[in-house]
Each structure stands twice: as C-alpha cells, then as structure tokens.
N, C-alpha and C positions, 0 to 999 in steps of 0.2 A: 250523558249518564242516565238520562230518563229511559233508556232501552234498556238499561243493564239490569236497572231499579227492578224494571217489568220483568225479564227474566226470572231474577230471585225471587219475586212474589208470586211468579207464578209456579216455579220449582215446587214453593211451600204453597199454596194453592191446592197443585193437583194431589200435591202430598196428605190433604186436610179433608181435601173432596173423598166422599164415598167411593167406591169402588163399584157399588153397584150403578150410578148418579152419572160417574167415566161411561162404565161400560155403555147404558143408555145413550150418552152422547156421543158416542164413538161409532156405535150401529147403527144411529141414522144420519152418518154421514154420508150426503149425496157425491159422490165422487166427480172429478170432471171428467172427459172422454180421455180412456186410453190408449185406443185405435189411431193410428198416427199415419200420416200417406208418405210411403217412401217411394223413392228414385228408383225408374223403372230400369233393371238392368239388363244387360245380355252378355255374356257367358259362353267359353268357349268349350270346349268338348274337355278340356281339364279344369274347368272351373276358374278360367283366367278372368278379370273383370276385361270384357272388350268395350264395353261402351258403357255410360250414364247418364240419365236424363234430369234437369231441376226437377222437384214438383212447382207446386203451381205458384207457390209464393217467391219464386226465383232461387231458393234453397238446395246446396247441396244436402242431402240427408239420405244417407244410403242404410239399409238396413242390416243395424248389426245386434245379430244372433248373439249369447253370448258363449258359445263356443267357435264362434270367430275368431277371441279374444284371446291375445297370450294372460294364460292362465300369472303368470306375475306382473302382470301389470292391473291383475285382479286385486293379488296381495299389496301392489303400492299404493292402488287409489285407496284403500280401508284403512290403509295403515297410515295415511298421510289426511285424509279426511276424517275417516269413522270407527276408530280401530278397535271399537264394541259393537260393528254394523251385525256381526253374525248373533248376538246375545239382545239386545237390545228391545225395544216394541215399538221402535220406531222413535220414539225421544230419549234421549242418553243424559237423565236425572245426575250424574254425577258431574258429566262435563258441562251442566248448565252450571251448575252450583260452582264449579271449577273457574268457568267463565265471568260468574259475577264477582265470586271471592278478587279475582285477579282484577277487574276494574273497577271494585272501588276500593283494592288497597293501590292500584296506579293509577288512578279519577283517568283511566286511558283503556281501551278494547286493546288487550290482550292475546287474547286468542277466542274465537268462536267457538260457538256450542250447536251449530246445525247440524245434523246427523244427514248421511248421501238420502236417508226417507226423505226428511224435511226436505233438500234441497231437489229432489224428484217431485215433490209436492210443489214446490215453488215454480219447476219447468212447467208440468201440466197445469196449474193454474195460472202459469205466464205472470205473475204477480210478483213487485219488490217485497222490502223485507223491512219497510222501515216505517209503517204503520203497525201498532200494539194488534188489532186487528186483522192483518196481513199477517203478522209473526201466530196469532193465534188460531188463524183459518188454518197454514200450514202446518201447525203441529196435530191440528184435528184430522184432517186428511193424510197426516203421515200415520196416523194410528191406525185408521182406517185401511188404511196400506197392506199393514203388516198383519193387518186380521186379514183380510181377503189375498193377500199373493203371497208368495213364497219370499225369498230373498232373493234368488235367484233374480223372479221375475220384475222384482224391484230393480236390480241393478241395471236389468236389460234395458227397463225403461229409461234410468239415466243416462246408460250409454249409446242410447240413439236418440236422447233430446238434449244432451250439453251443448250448450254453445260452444265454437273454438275461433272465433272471430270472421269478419266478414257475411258473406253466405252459407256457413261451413256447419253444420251442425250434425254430430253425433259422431262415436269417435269411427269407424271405418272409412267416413267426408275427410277428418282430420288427420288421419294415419295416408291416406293417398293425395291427400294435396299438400302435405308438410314434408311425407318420406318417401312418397312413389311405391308404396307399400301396402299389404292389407294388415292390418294389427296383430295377427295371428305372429308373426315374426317382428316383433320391436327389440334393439336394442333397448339396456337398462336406462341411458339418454335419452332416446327417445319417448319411453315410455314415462319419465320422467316429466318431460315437456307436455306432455299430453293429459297429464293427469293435474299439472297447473293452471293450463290453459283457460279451463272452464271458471274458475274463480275471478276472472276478470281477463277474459276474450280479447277486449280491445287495445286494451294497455299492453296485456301480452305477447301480443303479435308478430309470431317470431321475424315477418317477412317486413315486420314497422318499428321495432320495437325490442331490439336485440337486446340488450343489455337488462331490460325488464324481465323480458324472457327466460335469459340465461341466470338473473337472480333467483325469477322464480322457480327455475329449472333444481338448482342449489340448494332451495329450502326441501323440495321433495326430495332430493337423493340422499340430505342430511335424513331421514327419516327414515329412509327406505329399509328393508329387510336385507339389506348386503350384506357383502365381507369388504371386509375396505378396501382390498383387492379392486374388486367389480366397482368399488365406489370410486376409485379413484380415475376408474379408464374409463366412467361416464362421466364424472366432470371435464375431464379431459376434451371430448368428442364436440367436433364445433354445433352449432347450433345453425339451422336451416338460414338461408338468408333470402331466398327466394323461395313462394308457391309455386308445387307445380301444377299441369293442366289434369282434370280428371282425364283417365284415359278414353280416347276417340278413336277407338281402329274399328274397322270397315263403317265405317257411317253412312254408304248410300244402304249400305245392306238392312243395316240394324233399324235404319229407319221406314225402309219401307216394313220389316217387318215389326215395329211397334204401332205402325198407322194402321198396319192388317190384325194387330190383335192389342189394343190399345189398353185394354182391363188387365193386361200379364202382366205383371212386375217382374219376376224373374223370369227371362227366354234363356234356355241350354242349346246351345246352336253347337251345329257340326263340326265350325270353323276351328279352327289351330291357330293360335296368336300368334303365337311364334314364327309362323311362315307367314302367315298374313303380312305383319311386319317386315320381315325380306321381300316379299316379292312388291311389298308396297316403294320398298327400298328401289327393286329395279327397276319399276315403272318410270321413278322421279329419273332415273340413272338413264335407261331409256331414249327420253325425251331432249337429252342434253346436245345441244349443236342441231337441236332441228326446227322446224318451224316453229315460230313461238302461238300459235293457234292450234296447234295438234292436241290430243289426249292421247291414252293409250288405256285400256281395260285388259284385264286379265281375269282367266278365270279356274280355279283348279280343282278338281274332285277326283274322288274313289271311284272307280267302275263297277269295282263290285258289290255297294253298296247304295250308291247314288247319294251318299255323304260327299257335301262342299265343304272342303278344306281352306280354301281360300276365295276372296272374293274384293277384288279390286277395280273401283266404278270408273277413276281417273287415278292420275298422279297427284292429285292434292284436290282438297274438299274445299276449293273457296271459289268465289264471284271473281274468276280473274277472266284473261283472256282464254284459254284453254277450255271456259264454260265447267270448271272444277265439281260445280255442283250437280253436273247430269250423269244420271248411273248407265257408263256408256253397255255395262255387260247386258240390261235389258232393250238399247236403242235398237231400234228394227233399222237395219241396213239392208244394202246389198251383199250378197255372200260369193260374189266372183264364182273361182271356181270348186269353192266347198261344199257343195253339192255332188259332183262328180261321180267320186266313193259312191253315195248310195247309187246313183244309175245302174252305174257297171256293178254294183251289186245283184241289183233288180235283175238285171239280163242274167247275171249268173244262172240267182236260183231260177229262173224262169225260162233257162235251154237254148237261152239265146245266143249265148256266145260262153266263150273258156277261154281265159287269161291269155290262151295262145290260138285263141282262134284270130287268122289278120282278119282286117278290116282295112278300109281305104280312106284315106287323109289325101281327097283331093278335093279342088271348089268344088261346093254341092250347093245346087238350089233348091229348095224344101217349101215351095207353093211359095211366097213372095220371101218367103225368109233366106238370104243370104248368111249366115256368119264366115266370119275369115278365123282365124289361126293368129292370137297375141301377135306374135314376132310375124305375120304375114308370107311368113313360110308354110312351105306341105312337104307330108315326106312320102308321099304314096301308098303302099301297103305295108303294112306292119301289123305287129303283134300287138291286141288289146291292151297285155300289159304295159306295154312301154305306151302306146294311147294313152294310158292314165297318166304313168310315170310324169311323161312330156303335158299332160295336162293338155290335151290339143283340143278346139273345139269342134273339128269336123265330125270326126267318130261319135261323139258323146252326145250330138245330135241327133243321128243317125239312130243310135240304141233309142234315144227318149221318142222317136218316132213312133220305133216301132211298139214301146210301151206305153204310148200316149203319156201327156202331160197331166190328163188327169189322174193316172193312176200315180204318179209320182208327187205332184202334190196330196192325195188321200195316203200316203203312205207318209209323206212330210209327218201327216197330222195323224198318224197311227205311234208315230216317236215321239209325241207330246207335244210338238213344235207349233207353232200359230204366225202362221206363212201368212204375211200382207201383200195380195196380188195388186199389182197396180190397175188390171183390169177387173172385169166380170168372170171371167176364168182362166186357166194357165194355156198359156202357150207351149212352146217349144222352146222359147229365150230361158226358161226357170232353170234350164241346164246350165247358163252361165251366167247366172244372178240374176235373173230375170222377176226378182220376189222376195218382199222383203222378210229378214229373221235378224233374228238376237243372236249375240254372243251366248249367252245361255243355252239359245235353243240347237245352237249347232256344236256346244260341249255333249250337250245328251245328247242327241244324235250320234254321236262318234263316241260314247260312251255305251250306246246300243251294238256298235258297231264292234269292240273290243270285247264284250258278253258275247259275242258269239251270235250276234244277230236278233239279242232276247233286247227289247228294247227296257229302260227303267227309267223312272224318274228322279230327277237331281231333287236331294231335301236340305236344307238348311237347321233342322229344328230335329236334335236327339230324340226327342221321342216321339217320331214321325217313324210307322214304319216303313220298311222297304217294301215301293210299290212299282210291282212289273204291271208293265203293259204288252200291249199281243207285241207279236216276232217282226222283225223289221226286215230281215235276212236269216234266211237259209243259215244254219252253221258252217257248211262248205263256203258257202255264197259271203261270210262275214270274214272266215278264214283267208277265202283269195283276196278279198280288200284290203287285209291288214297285208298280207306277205307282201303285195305287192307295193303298198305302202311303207313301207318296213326298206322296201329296196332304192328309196330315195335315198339320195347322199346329204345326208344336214350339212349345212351349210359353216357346221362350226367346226369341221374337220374329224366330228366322233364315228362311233365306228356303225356300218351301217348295217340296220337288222338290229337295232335296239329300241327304236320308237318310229311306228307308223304315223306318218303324219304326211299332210296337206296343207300349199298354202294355197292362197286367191287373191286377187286384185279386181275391185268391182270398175264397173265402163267408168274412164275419165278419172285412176288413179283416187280415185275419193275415198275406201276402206281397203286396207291390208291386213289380211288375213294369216296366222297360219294355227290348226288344231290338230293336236298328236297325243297318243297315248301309248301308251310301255302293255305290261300285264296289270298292272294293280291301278295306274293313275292315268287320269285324261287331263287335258291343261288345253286352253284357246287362247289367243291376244290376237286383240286389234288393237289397229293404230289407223289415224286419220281425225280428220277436223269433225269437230259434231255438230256445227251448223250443215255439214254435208259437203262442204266446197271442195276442189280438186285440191288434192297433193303431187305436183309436178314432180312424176319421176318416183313416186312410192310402186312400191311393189312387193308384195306379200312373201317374197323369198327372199329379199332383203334386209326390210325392214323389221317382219315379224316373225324371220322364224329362228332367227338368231336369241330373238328373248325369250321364244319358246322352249330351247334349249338349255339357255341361262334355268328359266323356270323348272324345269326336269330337277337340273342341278341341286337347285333350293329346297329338293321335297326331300330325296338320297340320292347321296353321291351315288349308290349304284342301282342300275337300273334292273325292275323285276322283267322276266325273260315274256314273250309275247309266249302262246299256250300253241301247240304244236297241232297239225289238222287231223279235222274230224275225222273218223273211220270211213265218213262216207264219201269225203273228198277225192275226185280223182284230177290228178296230178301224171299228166301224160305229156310227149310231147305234141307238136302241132300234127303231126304226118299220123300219129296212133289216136287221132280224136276221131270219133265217127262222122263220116263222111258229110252231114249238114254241119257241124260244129266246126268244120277248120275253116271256113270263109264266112263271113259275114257277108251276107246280101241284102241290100234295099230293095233292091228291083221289082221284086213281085212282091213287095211291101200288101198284105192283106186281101189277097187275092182266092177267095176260096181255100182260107186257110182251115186246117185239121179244127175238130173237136173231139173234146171226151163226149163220146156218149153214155157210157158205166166206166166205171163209178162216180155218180155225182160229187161234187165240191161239197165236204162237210160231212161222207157218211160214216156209218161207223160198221165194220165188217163184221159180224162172226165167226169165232172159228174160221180167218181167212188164212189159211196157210197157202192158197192158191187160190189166184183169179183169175176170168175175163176181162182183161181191156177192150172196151171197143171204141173203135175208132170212125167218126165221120167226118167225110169231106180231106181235104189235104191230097199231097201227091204224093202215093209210093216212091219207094221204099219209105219207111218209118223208121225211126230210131226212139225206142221208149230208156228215159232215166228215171231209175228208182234212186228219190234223196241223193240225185244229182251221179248217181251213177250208172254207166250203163246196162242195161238189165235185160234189152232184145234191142238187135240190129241187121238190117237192113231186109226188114219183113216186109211184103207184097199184101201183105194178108191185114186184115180190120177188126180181126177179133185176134188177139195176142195173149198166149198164156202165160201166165208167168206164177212161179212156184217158189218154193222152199221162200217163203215169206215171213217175217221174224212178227211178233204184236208191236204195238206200237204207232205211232202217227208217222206218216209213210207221205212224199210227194212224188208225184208220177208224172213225168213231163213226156209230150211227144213232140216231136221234130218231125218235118216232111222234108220232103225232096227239097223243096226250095228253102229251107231254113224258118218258115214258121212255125210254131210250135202254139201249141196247150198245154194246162196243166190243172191234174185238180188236188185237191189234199182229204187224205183217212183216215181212218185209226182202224187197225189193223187189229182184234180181240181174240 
C-alpha cells in the first residue's frame, strides 16, 4: 500500500509545486543515451529481411522504424496501455489519482498509472519500479521526454526497446520470431499478443506459457478498438506454440559481406529471396542418393546488369560432413573444360579460325605436352564448331598455342577473374583446367560472354553501380560462342537454342561443372567434395547440368530469346571462307608471321573514310578482316587500301598464306 500511498501524494505534490519550480526540474534533466545498437540486417532487392545478426549482448533487437508498424496496432497499444498518450506531458494526473482511488478503496493494485513515456523511461534507464525513487527518476525523465521528442519519436523508442521474452527485444525481433512476419501485417490476435507481451515477457511466453499468454492476449482485445465481429475471430485465432528461427537465407554471402563492411547495418543486396530459397531448395534436392561428402554451389545473375539474384555456398550452412560451412561459389577450383568458350573465342576475333573452319583432332605432341581426348577417342578433321560442341582437347590446344597461354590468362584477368596458377606462369594445360577459378568467377565470365563480349562485373549490393570493364570478345567473336553453345542438346530433353551453355569435369572426376545463360540470365553449379578428393564417375554433363536446367526453370518458366548476330558477323559456309580460314594449321606455327605496320594498336584516325594498311613480313596472298569481316582477299600487295570506311572503333585482322594472322584496333573519326 506504501507505493499507492506515494503515488497520491505525489499526484498532490506536483499539483502544489510551482509550475515554474517543475519546469526548472524538468529542464535539467540529464537524459540516459537514446542511441541504441540494432541487428545488422540484409535485405533483398524487395526489401525481404534475408538475414540478421545478434548485437553484442546476444539480443535479438532489429530495428523498428515506426512506419514499419501496422498503424492499428499503434491504436491497441494506446488504447490498452495509455489511451491519453497523444494529450498527456508524459505523466497522466488522472489515471494516477484513478489508480490510488482504486487501491485504497480495494487495500489491492487495481490497475496501474504508467503512461508508455514512463515505461520508455524505465527501458532507457533499464531500472525496476519499485523504489519511491526509481518511480520518481522515471516520471522526471518522462517529462523530459515529452519536452524534447515528439510522440512519435517516443513510441519509436518503446517499440524497439520492450522486452518480449528471452533474447527478443523490440517489436519487429517479436513479430518474426512469434509470426514469421514483419509487423507491418499483424493480424488483430496477433497484434494483440504483442502488445501484452511486454508487461511481463517471461511469464508470457507464448512458446512457455500458453494459457498466460492467451489470458493475456484476452485482456488486450477486451479493450481493443474492434467491432465484436473482429473481436471475436481474434480470440478465436490460436496462439503461437512454438519460436521461430530469425531468417538465415544466403548466409555465406551475407556474411562475407558484413565482415567486408562491418559499420552497415542495413545492406540492400541484389538477391531475390524468393528464388534464393528455391534453388537453395534444389541444392538440398540435388544432393539426394549421392555421395554423403559432396556439396553443390550455385550461382545465378542478370547479365545485363551484373545484379546476383541468387547465391547459394552449399546445401546447408552447418559443421556437417559435406563441410556446410565453406562458400563453395568463391573456392578456387579446377574449371575442366569451362574455359574453352573463351579460347575459341580469342581465335575468332583474332582470324584465326571460323566456327567452320576444320581443324584436326588427332594425337598431337606440343613440346613435352601430350594431352589425349576425355573418351580417348579422335575424330580427325572436323568443324571448329562441333570441336567445341564435343568439348575435345586436341583442337583447343592447338588454338591456345597458337595464342600463347599468356595472353589467355591476361585476358582471364581482363573479365575480372583471379586465376590461381599452380605454377610461376601459364602453360598450355590452362585450356583444360590447368588453373585454378571460382564459381563466381567463371559466372562473369560467361556473363561477358552473353553481353556480347563487353565484359561486367557481378555486384551483390543495390547501390553499387554497374561496372564495365574493357571487351573480352569481339561481338561477332561472343556471338559465334554463344550460337554454338546454344547448339548443345541439354540433357533434360528442352528444346535446343534456348540456353548456351558448357559443362566440365576437372583431371580425376574432383569438380563438375556446368555454366549457361539464356538472353537476360547466367546461372553456374558445381558439384564435388570441397576438401577436393575424387568423385568416381562425376561428370559435369551428368551431374550438373541437369540442375542447371532445373535452375533456368526456377528464375521463368520461359526463357528470354539469346540476341541475334552482329551486323559484322559472317556467317559463311566452310568452302566460301577465305582461303586461310577454312583449315586450321599448326605447322608453321610462328614462322615469320605477318605484322601491322600502320595503323598502330591504339590510334585514332581522322577524317578516316580510307586507309593504308600496311603490311610486314607474312606470306602472300593476304586476306584482311574488318570487325571480323572480309574487307580485301587474296592480295599480293603490302600496302592494302581499303575505303568507304564508317567512324567508329574498327579491328583489322590479317591473315597470311599459312594462316597466321595480326591484328590491330582504331577508332575511326
């Protein structure tokens, strides 16, 4: 009774005190800190919650704005706690006096006279209520309150520091670990429960404490601003019996990027929940009936923006056998035959060969390097394209020769990629994994590849913006990669010429590969163990390009159409290519090969509607291609004119007799 005593006297107290005497004490009230540390989130390109992190006291405490909040669940907590909180100065003189009236004509607490200020004042000074003292620090600091903030900014404060039991504090922690929900959408039950919770957290507890819960649930919806309608089909609504888990989707992702930017509290990431969660779906799906040591990583983005849509590090985020916790989309692997693409790229733009120039697919020895043919078959001469198609190693050899290794690794790392050579420089093996890369880095890669040969960088983070980097491929030269990519049979029986894609298998079955992209989207999976060991009998056209197709599936049912060829592209058959272009030769492999001598690599022309080519070294006849088309053939001559030339950035490739070529690049003004 001694608290109630104190109450009424101090009712009549403040009522006796000067007004000037208040206001002096009221104004030098030192406030406690209102600055509070919330849970770092991340955010999906719709504002999904994807992930959250404790702060530092092991608390959930997510931060809630108060237009987060459904707006009636604004009107229950006032009207069930403070329902003068908008009129008020922070202490509510009637309902004290109300308060004491009622216990000592029932010598019993009645009902309370806290106003949501006071009990905002009680959170920030983390202090009980049951020292005369403590009651009276809190009523000075709630005055103080309501001089310096708004109401608004009052209730904000409550609603991200009330308790709701356990670790759980502030209601958007309590609305998604009670309803899997963010408050903005509460049933009038729910919102009910939530607005009780805080008055006694423990006892409450819907997931400990059900029938407390649901009593306390009952007092708030008696009160509530309903129609009895609504009131009746919330008492009805059961009441939660189990917490759920805050949401964890992509967690290798999220976490490497809160380790990279540790101060953010809110990240808006590119991702899409919604499919994150499917294809995290097929990963688990995947994996079923196979090695119990395997993982599988997927990885899916826009091409034409370098926004990841999805990013999946394993089948599940834990310490199991499968090593759950290592983000396989950044492990540097072997990349088999996913490499390929770009070679036969390279030689495109660079004259060396055309989709239908043959080549020879027999044993070839290449200074002590031997490679054979997967299946240990040859099929002798054939068409470049079906070379790729069949993935064969002889041919693909043969091109890297002739383009040296080093320019194929410097062009790796022109696509943004960060190639781990197992040596001091690249060989000739890097054509068939000879060097290690990330899933990551050979989705951008092949997202260079689908731009048209412009190469871009993948971003994770909305307000990153889109960052090109220099040309990977010729637009012709990106064009012939994809068509002929495009002319593989997927393996899941769809229709073919919808998605260009590649798979690989690295030496000894250890990663399986396969990366494809449509017009709008690129996607990669591997599969394979991530301490590295062999997988007997995996093989990247088996294993992963069946989920690669699954994963298509998951973005749209229907697929955007690949983008039809460049103006510059030619598109002959083998017998109407200029005569260095229908065969490929190794033979005289750098032999007193051709050079430009004008126009150097880099100029910029004036007023060039016509130029001098000249040419040194090489063996007549010449064949020159402008941007990959032919533009003079079968010239004797070293000085070459060539005319009716358009402005623009122009590449000029020469061919000789024996099939090596130069090439330099313009701009044409």
């Amino acid at each position: 009774m001694s608290r109630l005593l104190f109450l009424l006297a101090l009712t009549l107290y403040l009522a006796a005190l000067g007004r000037d005497r208040v206001d002096l004490w009221v104004d030098q009230t030192v406030l406690p800190p209102l600055a509070l540390d919330t849970s770092t989130e991340m955010r999906d390109r719709n504002g999904t919650l994807l992930r959250a992190y404790t702060v530092e006291d092991g608390l959930w405490r997510l931060n809630t704005p108060l237009e987060a909040v459904d707006p009636d669940h604004i009107d229950m907590l006032i009207a069930y706690e403070d329902k003068r909180f908008r009129t008020h100065s922070g202490v509510d003189p009637l309902a004290m006096i109300r308060a004491s009236g009622q216990a000592l004509w029932h010598r019993e607490v009645v009902s309370g006279a806290s106003t949501l200020t006071m009990q905002t004042a009680r959170l920030l000074e983390q202090s009980g209520t049951a020292a005369w003292s403590g009651k009276l620090r809190q009523i000075r600091v709630a005055l103080a309150l309501e001089r310096r903030l708004s109401k608004d900014e009052i209730l904000t404060l409550y609603l991200n520091r009330a308790p709701f039991g356990g670790n759980i504090e502030g209601l958007r922690s309590a609305s998604l670990a009670y309803f899997g929900k963010e408050p903005k959408r509460l049933t009038d039950a729910e919102a009910a429960l939530l607005v009780a919770l805080p008055q006694a957290p423990e006892a409450r507890r819907p997931d400990r404490a059900q029938v407390a819960a649901q009593t306390a649930r009952e007092r708030v919806l008696a009160r509530a601003p309903l129609t009895e309608d609504a009131r009746r089909a919330a008492l009805s609504e059961p009441i939660p019996m189990t917490r759920r888990a805050i949401p964890q989707i992509a967690p290798h992702l999220t976490d490497r990027l809160r380790a990279d930017a540790p101060l953010t509290r809110t990240h808006h990431l590119t991702l899409d929940a919604a499919l994150q969660q499917r294809l995290k779906i097929l990963a688990r799906k995947a994996l079923r009936g196979h090695d119990p040591r395997m993982s599988i990583a997927i990885l899916a983005a826009d091409h034409r923006t370098g926004e990841v849509l999805a990013s999946v590090g394993s089948a599940g985020y834990a310490a199991d056998g499968r090593a759950g916790f290592v983000d396989m989309t950044r492990a540097v692997r072997s990349p088999g035959s996913t490499l390929k693409p770009l070679i036969y790229g390279m030689a495109f733009g660079n004259g060396l060969a055309h989709p239908e120039t043959l080549i020879a697919d027999r044993p070839t020895q290449f200074g002590t390097y031997a490679p054979q043919n997967f299946d240990g078959l040859y099929r002798g001469e054939l068409r470049v394209r079906d070379a790729l198609q069949l993935s064969l190693n002889i041919p693909v050899v043969a091109l890297s020769e002739r383009l040296g290794p080093n320019r194929i690794y410097a062009k790796m790392r022109v696509a943004g990629m960060q190639p781990d050579l197992p040596g001091t420089s690249p060989g000739l093996a890097i054509s068939l994994g000879g060097v290690g890369v990330s899933l990551h880095d050979l989705v951008q890669l092949y997202a260079g590849f689908a731009n048209g040969g412009q190469a871009l960088a993948l971003r994770t983070n909305k307000d990153t913006n889109i960052a090109r980097k220099p040309r990977i491929l010729t637009p012709s030269a990106a064009w012939h990669v994809s068509h002929i990519l495009a002319g593989v049979r997927p393996p899941t029986g769809q229709e073919v010429g919808q998605v260009a894609f590649k798979t690989g298998t690295s030496y000894g079955h250890r990663d399986a590969w396969a990366i494809g992209y449509d017009g709008a989207h690129v996607i990669g999976v591997w599969m394979g163990r991530p301490d590295g060991t062999p997988v007997p009998g995996a093989f990247g056209g088996d294993l992963a390009a069946p989920i690669l197709f699954e994963a298509f599936g998951h973005i749209t049912p229907k697929r955007t159409a690949l983008p039809p060829p460049p103006p510059s592209t030619l598109i002959v058959s083998g017998a109407q290519l200029p005569a260095p272009l229908q065969r490929f030769d190794r033979a005289p492999l750098r032999t007193n090969a051709p050079v430009v001598a004008f126009p150097p690599d880099g100029a910029v022309l004036e007023n060039a509607q016509t130029l001098t080519l000249k040419i040194r070294d090489g063996h007549a006849p010449f064949t020159v291609l402008l941007n990959g088309k032919p533009a003079h053939t079968g010239s004797y001559d070293r000085d070459i004119q060539l005319a009716n030339l358009t402005r623009g950035a122009a590449t000029l490739s020469v061919i000789d007799a024996r099939g090596q070529s130069a090439r330099t690049r313009v701009w044409l003004d």
